[in-house]
TILOLUM-747930 format. One record per residue: residue number from 1; residue in three letters; x, y, z of N, C-alpha, C, O in turn. Coordinates in steps of 0.1 Angstrom, whole numbers, plus 5000, padded with zeros to 4 digits. Example, Ala and Ser with C-alpha at 12.3 -4.5 7.8 and 13.67 -1.06 7.14 Angstrom:
<rs>
<r seq="1" type="ALA" n_X="5132" n_Y="4943" n_Z="5078" ca_X="5123" ca_Y="4955" ca_Z="5078" c_X="5132" c_Y="4967" c_Z="5078" o_X="5142" o_Y="4967" o_Z="5085"/>
<r seq="2" type="SER" n_X="5128" n_Y="4978" n_Z="5071" ca_X="5137" ca_Y="4989" ca_Z="5071" c_X="5129" c_Y="5000" c_Z="5079" o_X="5134" o_Y="5011" o_Z="5080"/>
</rs>
This chain:
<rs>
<r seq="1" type="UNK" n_X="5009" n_Y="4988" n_Z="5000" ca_X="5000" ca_Y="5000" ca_Z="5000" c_X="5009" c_Y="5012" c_Z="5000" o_X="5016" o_Y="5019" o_Z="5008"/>
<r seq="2" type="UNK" n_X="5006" n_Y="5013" n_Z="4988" ca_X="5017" ca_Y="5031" ca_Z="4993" c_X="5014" c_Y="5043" c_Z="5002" o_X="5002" o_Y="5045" o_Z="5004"/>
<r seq="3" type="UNK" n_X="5023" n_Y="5050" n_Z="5006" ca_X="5021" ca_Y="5061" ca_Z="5011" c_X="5024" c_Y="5071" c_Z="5008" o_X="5033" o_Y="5074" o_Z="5000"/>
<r seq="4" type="UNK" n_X="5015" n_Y="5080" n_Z="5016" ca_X="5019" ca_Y="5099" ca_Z="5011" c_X="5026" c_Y="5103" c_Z="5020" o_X="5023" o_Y="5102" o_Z="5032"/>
<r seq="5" type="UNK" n_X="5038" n_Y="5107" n_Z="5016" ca_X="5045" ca_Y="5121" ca_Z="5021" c_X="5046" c_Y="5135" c_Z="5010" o_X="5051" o_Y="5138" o_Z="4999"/>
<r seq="6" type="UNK" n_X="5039" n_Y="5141" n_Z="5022" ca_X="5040" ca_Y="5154" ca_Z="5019" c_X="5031" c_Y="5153" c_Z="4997" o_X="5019" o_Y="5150" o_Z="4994"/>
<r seq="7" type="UNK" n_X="5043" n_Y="5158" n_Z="4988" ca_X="5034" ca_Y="5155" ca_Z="4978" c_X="5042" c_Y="5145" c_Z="4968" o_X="5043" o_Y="5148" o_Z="4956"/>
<r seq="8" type="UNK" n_X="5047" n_Y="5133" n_Z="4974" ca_X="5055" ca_Y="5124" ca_Z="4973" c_X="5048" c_Y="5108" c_Z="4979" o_X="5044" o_Y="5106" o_Z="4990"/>
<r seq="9" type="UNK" n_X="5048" n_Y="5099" n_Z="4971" ca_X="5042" ca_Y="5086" ca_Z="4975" c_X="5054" c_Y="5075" c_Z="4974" o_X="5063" o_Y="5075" o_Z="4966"/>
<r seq="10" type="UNK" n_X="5053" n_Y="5067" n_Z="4983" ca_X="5061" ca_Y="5060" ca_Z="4983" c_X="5055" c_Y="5043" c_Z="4986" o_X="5049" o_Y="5040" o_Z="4995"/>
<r seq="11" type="UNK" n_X="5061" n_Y="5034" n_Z="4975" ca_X="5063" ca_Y="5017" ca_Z="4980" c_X="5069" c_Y="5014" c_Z="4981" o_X="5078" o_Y="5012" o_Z="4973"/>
<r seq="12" type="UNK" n_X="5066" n_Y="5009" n_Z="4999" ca_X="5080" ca_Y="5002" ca_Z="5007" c_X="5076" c_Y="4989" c_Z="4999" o_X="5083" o_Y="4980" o_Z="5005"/>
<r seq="13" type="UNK" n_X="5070" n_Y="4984" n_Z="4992" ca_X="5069" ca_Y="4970" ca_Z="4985" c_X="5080" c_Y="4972" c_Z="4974" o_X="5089" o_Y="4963" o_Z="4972"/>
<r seq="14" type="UNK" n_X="5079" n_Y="4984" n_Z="4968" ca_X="5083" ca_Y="4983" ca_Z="4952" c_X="5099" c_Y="4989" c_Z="4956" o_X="5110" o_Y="4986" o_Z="4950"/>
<r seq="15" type="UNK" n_X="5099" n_Y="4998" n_Z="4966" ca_X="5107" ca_Y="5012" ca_Z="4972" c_X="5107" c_Y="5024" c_Z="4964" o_X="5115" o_Y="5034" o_Z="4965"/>
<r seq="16" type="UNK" n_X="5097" n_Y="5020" n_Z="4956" ca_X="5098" ca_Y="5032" ca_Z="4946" c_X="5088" c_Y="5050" c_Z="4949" o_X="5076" o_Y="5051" o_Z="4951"/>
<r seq="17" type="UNK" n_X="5095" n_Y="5057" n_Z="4949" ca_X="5091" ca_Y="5073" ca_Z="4954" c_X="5090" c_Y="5076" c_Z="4943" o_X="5095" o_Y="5071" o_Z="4933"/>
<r seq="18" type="UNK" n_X="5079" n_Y="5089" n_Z="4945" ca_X="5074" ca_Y="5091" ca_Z="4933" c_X="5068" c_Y="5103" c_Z="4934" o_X="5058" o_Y="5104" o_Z="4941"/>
<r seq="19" type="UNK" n_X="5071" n_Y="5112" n_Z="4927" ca_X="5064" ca_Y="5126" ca_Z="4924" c_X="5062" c_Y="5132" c_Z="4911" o_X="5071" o_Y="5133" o_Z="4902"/>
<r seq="20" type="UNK" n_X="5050" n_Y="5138" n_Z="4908" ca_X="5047" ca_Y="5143" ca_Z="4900" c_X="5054" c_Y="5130" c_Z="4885" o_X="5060" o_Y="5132" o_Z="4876"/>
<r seq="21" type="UNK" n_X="5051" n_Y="5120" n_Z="4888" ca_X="5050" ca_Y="5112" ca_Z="4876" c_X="5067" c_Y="5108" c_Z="4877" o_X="5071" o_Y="5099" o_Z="4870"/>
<r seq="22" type="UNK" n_X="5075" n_Y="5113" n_Z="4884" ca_X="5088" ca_Y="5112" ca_Z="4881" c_X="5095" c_Y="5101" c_Z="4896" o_X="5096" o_Y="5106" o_Z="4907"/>
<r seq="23" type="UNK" n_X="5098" n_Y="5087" n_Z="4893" ca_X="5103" ca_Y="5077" ca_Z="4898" c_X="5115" c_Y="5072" c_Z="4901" o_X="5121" o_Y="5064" o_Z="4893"/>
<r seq="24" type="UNK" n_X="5119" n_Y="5075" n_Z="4914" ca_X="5129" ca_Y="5071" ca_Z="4920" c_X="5132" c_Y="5058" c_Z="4931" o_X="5128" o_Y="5058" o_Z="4943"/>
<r seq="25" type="UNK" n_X="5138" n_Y="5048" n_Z="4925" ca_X="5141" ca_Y="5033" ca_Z="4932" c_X="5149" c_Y="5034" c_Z="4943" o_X="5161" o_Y="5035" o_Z="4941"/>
<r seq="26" type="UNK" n_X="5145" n_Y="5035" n_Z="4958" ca_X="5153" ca_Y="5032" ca_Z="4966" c_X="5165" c_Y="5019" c_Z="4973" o_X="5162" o_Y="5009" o_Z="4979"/>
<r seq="27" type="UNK" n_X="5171" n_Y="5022" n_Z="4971" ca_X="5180" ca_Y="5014" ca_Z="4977" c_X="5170" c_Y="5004" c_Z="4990" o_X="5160" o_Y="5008" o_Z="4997"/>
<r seq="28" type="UNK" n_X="5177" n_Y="4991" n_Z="4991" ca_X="5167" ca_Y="4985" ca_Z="5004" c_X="5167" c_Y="4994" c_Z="5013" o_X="5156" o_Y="4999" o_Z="5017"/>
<r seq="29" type="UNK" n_X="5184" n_Y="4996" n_Z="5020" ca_X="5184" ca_Y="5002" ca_Z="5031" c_X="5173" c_Y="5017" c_Z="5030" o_X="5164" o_Y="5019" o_Z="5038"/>
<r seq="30" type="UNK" n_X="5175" n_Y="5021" n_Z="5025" ca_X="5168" ca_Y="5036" ca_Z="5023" c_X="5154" c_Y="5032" c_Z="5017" o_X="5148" o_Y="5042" o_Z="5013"/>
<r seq="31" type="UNK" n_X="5149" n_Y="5022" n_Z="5017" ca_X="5134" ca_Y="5021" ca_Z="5015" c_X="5128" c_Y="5016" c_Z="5029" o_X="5117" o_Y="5019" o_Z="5033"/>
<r seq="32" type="UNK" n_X="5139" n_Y="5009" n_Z="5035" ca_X="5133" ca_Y="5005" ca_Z="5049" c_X="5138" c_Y="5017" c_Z="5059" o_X="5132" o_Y="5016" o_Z="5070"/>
<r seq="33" type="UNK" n_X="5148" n_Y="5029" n_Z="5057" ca_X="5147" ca_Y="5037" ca_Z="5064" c_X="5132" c_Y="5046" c_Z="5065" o_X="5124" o_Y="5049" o_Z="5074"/>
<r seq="34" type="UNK" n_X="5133" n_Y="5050" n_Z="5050" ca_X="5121" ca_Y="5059" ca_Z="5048" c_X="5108" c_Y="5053" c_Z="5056" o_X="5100" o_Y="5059" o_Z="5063"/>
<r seq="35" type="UNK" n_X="5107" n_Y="5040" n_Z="5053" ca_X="5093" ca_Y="5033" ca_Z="5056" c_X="5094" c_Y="5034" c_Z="5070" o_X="5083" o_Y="5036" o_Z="5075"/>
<r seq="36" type="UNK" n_X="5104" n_Y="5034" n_Z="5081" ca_X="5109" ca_Y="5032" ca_Z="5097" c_X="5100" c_Y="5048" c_Z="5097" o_X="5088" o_Y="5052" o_Z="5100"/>
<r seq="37" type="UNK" n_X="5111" n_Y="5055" n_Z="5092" ca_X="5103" ca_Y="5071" ca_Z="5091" c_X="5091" c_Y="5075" c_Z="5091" o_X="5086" o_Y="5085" o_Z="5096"/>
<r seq="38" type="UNK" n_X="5084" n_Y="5064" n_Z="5083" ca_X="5069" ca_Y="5069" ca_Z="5079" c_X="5059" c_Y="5064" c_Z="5087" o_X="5047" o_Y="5068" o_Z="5086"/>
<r seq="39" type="UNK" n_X="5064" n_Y="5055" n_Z="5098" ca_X="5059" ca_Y="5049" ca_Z="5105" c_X="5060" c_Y="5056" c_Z="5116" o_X="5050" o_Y="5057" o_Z="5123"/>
<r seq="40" type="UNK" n_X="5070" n_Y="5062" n_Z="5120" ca_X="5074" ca_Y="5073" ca_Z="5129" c_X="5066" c_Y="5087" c_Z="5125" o_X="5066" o_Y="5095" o_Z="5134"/>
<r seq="41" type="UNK" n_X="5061" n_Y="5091" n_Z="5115" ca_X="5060" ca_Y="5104" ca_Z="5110" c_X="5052" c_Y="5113" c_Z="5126" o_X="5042" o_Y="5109" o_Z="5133"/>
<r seq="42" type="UNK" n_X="5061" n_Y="5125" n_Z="5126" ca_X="5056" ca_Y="5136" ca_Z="5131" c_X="5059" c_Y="5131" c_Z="5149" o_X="5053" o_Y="5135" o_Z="5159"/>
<r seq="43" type="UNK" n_X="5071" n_Y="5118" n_Z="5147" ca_X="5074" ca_Y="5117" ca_Z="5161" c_X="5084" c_Y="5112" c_Z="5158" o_X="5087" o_Y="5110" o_Z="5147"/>
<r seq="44" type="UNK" n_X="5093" n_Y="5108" n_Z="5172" ca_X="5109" ca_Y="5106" ca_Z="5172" c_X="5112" c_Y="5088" c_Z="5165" o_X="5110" o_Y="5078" o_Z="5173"/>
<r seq="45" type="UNK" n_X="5117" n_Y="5085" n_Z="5153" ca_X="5120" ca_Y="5072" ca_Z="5154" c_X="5138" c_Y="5073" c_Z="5161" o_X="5148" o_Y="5080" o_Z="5157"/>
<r seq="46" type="UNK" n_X="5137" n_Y="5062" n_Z="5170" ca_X="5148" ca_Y="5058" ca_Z="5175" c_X="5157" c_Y="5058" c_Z="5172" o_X="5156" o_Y="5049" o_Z="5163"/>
<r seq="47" type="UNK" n_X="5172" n_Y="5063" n_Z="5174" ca_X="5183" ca_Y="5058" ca_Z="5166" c_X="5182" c_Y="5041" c_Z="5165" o_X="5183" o_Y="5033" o_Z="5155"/>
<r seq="48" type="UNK" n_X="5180" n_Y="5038" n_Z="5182" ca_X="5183" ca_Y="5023" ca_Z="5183" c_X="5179" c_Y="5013" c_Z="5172" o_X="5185" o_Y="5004" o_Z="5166"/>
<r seq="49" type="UNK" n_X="5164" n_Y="5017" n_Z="5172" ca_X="5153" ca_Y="5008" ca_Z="5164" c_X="5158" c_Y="5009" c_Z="5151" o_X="5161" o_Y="4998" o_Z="5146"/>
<r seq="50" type="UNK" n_X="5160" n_Y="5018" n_Z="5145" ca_X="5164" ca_Y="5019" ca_Z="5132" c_X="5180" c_Y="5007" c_Z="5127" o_X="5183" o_Y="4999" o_Z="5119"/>
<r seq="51" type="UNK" n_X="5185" n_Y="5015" n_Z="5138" ca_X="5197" ca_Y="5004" ca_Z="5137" c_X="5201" c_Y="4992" c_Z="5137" o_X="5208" o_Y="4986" o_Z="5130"/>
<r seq="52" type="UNK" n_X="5193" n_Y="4988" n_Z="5151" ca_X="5191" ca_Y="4972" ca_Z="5150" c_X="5178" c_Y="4961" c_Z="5140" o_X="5177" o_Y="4949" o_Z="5137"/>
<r seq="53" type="UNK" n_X="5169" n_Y="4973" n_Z="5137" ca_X="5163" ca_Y="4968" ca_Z="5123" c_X="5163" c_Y="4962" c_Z="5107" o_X="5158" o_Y="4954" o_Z="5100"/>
<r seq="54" type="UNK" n_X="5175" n_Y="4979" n_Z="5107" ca_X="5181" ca_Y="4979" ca_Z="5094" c_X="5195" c_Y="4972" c_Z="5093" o_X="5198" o_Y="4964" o_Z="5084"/>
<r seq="55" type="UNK" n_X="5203" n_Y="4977" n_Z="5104" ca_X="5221" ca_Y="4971" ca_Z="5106" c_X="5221" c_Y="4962" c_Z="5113" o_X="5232" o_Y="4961" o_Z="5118"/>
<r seq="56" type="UNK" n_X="5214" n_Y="4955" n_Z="5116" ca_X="5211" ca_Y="4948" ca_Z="5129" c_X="5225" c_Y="4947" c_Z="5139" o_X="5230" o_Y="4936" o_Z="5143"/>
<r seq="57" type="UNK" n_X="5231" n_Y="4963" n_Z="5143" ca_X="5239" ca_Y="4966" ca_Z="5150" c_X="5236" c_Y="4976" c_Z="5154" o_X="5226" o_Y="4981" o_Z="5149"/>
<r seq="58" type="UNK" n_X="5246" n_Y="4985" n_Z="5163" ca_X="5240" ca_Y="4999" ca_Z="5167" c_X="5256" c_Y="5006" c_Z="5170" o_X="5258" o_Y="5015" o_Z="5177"/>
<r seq="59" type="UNK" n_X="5266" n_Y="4997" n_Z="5162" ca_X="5281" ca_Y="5005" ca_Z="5168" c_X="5282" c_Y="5017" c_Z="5161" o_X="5274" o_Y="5023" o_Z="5155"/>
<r seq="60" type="UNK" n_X="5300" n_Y="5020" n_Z="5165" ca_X="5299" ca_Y="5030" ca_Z="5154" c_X="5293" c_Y="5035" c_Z="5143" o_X="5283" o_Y="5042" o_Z="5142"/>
<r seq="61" type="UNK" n_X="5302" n_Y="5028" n_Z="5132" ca_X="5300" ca_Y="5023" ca_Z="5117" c_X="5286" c_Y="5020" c_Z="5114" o_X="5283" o_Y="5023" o_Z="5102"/>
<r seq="62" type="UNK" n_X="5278" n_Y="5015" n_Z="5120" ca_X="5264" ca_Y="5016" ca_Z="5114" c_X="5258" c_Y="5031" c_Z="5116" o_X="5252" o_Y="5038" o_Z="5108"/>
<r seq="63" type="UNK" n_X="5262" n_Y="5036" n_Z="5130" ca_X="5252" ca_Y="5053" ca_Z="5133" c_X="5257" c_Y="5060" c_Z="5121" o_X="5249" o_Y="5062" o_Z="5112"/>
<r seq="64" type="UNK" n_X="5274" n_Y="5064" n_Z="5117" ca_X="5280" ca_Y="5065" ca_Z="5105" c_X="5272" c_Y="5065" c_Z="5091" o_X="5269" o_Y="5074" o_Z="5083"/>
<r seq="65" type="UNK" n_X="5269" n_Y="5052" n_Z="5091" ca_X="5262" ca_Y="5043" ca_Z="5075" c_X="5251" c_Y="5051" c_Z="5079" o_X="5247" o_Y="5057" o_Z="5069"/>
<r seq="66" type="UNK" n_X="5243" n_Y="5053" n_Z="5089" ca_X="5226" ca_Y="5053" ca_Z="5090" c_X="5226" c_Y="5066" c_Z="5087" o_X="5216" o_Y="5070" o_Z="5080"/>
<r seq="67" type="UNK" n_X="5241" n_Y="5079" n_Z="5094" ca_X="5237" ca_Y="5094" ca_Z="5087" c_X="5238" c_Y="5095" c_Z="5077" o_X="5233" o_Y="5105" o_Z="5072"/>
<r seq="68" type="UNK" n_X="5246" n_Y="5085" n_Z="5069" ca_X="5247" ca_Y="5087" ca_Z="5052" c_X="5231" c_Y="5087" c_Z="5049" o_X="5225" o_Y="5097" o_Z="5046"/>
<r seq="69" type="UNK" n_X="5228" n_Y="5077" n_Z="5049" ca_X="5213" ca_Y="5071" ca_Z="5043" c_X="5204" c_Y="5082" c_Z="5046" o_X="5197" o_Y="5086" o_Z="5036"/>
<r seq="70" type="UNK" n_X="5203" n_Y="5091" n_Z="5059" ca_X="5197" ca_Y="5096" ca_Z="5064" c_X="5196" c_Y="5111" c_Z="5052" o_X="5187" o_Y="5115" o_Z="5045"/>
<r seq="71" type="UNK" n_X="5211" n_Y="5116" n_Z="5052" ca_X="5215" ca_Y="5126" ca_Z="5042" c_X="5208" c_Y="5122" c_Z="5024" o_X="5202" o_Y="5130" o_Z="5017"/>
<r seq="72" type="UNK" n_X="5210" n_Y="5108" n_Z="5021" ca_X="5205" ca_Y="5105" ca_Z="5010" c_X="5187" c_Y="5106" c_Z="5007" o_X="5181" o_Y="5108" o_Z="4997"/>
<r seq="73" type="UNK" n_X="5182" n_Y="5104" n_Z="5022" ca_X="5168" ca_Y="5100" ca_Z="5020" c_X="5164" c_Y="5120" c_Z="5019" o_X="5155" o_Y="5124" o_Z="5012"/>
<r seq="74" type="UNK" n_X="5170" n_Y="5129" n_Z="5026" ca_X="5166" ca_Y="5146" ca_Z="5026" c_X="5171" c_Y="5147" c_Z="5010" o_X="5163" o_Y="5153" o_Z="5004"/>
<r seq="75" type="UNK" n_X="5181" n_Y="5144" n_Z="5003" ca_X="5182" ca_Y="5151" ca_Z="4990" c_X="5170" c_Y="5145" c_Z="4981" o_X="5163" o_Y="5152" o_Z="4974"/>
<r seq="76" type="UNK" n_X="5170" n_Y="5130" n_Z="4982" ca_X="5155" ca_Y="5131" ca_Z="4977" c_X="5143" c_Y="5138" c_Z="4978" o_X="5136" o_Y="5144" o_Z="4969"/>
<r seq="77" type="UNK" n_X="5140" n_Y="5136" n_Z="4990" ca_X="5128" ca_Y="5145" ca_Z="4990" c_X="5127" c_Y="5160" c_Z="4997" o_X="5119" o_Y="5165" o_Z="5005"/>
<r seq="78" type="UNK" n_X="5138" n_Y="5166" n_Z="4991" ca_X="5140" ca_Y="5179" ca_Z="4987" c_X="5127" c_Y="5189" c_Z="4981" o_X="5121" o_Y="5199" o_Z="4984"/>
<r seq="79" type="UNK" n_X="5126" n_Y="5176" n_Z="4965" ca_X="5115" ca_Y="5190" ca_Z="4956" c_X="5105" c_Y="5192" c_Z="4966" o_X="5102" o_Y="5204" o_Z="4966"/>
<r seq="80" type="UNK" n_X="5098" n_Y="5185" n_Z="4976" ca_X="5093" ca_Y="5190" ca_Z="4983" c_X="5094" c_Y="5197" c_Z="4992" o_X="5098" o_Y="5190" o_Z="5001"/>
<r seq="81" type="UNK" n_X="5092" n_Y="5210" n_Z="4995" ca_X="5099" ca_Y="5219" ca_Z="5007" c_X="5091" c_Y="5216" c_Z="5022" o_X="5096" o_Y="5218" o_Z="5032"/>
<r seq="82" type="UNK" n_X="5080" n_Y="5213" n_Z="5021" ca_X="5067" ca_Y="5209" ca_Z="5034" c_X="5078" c_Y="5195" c_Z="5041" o_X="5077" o_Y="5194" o_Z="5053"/>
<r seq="83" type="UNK" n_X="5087" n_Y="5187" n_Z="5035" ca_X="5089" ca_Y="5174" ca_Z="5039" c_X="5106" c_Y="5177" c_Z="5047" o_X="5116" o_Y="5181" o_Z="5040"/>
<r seq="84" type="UNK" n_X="5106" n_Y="5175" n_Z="5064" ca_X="5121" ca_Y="5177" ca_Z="5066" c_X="5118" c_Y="5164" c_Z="5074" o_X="5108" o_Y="5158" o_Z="5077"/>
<r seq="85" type="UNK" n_X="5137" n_Y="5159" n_Z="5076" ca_X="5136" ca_Y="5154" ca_Z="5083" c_X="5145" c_Y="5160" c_Z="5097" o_X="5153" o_Y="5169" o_Z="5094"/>
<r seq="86" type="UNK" n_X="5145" n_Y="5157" n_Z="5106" ca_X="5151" ca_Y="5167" ca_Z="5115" c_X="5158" c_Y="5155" c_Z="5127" o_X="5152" o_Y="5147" o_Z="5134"/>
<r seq="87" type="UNK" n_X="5171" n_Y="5157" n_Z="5128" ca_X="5181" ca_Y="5152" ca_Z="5136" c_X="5175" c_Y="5157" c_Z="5148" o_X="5173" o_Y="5169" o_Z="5151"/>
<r seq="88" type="UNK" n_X="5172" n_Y="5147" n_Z="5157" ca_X="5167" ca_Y="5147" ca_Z="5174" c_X="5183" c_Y="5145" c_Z="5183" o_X="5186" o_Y="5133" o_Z="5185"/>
<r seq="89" type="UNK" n_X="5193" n_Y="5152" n_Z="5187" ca_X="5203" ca_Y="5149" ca_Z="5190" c_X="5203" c_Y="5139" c_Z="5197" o_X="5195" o_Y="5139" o_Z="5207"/>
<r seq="90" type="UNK" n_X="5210" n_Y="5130" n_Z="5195" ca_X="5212" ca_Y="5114" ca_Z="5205" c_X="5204" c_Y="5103" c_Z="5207" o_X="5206" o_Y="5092" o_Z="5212"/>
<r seq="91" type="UNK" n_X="5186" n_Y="5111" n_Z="5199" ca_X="5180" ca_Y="5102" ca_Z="5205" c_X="5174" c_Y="5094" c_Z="5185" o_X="5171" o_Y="5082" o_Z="5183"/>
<r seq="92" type="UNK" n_X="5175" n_Y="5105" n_Z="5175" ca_X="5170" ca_Y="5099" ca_Z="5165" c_X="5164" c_Y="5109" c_Z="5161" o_X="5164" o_Y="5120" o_Z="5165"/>
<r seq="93" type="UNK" n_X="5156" n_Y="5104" n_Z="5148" ca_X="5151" ca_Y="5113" ca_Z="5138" c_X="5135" c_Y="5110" c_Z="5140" o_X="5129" o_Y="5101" o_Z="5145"/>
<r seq="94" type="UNK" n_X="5130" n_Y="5124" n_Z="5132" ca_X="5119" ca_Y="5126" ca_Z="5131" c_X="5114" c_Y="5133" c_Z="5114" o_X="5116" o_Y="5145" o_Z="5109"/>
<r seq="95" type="UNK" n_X="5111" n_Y="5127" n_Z="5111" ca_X="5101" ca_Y="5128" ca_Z="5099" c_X="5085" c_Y="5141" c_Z="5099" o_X="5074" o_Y="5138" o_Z="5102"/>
<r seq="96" type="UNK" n_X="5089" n_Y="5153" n_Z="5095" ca_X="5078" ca_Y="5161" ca_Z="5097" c_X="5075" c_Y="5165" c_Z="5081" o_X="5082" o_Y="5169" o_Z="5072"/>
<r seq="97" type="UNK" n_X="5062" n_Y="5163" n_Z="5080" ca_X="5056" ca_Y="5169" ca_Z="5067" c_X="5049" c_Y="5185" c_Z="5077" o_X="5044" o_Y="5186" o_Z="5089"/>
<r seq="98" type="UNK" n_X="5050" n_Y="5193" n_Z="5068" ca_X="5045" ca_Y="5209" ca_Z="5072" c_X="5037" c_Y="5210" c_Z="5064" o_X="5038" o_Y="5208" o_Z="5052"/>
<r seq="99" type="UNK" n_X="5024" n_Y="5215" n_Z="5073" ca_X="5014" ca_Y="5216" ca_Z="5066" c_X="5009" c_Y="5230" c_Z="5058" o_X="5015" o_Y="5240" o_Z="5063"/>
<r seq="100" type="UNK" n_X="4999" n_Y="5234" n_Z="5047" ca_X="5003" ca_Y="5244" ca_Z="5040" c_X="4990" c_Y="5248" c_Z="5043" o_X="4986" o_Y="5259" o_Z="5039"/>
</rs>
């Protein structure tokens, strides 16, 4: 079942995002971040959860790997200006669509 963010839909089945007709394939990792996110929307997802979900670790090197992905999943959904995602210091991220 896809979902809306902001004016962007996304399948965590297919991982494919999608705006205005134009289709971008996410990476697993970054289809199951987003999807962690979307499930989280408009509240804190855990660093932990994320980590031991997706890396199924939580050392260094994965928090490292998880801010990459994290950076990759905001340049995507950029064209939309309503969609941030916002670094919770220490504890994780939060997914906010702004409403217009």
């Amino acid at each position: 079942e896809p979902l809306p963010i902001g004016q962007f839909t996304f399948d965590p089945e297919t991982r494919i995002l999608s705006i205005n007709s134009q289709e971008d394939k996410l990476s697993p990792k970054e289809g199951k971040l987003l999807h962690l996110l979307c499930k989280y929307k408009n509240s804190t997802l855990p660093r932990s959860v994320a980590l031991t979900q997706i890396w199924n670790n939580d050392d260094y090197f994965a928090t490292r790997s998880m801010d990459v992905y994290i950076a990759k999943l905001r340049k995507k959904l950029k064209p939309d200006p309503s969609i941030e995602i916002e670094n919770i210091h220490s504890h994780g991220y939060t997914l906010k669509i702004l409403e217009r």
